[in-house]
C-alpha positions in Angstrom: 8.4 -30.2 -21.4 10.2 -27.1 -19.9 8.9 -28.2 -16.3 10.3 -31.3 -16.8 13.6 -30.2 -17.6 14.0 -27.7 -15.2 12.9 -30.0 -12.6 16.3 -32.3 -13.1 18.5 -29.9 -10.9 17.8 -28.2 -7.9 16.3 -24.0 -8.0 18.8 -21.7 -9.4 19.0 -18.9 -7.3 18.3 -16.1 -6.6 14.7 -17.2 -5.4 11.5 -16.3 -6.9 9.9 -13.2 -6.1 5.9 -12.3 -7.0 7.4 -9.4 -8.9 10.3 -11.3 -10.9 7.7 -13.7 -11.8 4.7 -11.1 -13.4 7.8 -9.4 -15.1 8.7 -12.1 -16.9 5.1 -13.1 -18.0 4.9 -9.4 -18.7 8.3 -10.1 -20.8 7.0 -13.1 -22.3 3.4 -11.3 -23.2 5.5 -8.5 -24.9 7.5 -11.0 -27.1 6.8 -11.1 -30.8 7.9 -11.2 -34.0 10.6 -13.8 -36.1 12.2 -16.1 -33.1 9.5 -15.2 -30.3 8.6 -18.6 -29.2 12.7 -19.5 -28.5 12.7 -16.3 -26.8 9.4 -16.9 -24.9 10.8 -20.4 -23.9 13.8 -19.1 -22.9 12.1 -17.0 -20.6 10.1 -19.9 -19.2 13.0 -22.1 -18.8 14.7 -19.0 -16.9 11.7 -18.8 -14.9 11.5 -22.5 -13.9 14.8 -23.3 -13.4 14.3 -20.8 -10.1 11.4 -22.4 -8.9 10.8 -24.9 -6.2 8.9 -27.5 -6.8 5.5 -26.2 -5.4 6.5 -22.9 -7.1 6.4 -24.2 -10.7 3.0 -26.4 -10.0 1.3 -23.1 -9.4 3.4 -21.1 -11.8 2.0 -24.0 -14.3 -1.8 -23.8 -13.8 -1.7 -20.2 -13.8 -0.1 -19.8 -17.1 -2.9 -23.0 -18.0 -5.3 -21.3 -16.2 -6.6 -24.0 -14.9 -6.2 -22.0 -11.4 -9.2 -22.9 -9.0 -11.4 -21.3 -6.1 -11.8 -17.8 -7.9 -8.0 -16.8 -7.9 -8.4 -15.9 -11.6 -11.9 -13.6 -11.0 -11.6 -10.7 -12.0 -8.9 -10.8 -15.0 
C-alpha cells in the first residue's frame, strides 16, 4: 500500500543513499511503543517517496525477505 502510493509522483529528492536507507530501517527497528506503527509508516512512506522505481522493488523484498541468490546469508 505505501509502494503504491509513493509510486504516483516522481522520487523526492535528495536521492537514496545505502546509508540513508539502513538508518531508517535502523529508525524504524528502534520504533516502539503507543503510535509506532504511524511512525514506522511514516518512515516507510519517507523512504519510498525517494526511491526510483527499481529502488523500492528491492527496498521491498528486502524488508519481505524474499531477497534471492544468498544476499541475505549471513544475517
Amino acid at each position: 500500500m505505501l509502494l503504491e502510493q509513493a509510486r504516483r509522483q516522481p522520487p523526492q529528492p535528495p536521492p537514496l543513499t545505502i546509508l540513508d536507507v539502513f538508518g531508517i530501517l535502523e529508525q524504524i527497528a528502534g520504533t516502539t511503543g503507543k503510535g509506532s506503527r504511524t511512525r514506522k509508516e511514516a518512515l516507510l512512506r519517507g523512504l519510498f517517496a525517494r526511491a526510483t522505481a527499481i529502488e523500492a522493488k528491492y527496498m521491498t523484498k528486502v524488508i519481505f525477505q524474499e531477497m534471492r541468490h544468498g544476499v541475505n546469508e549471513g544475517f
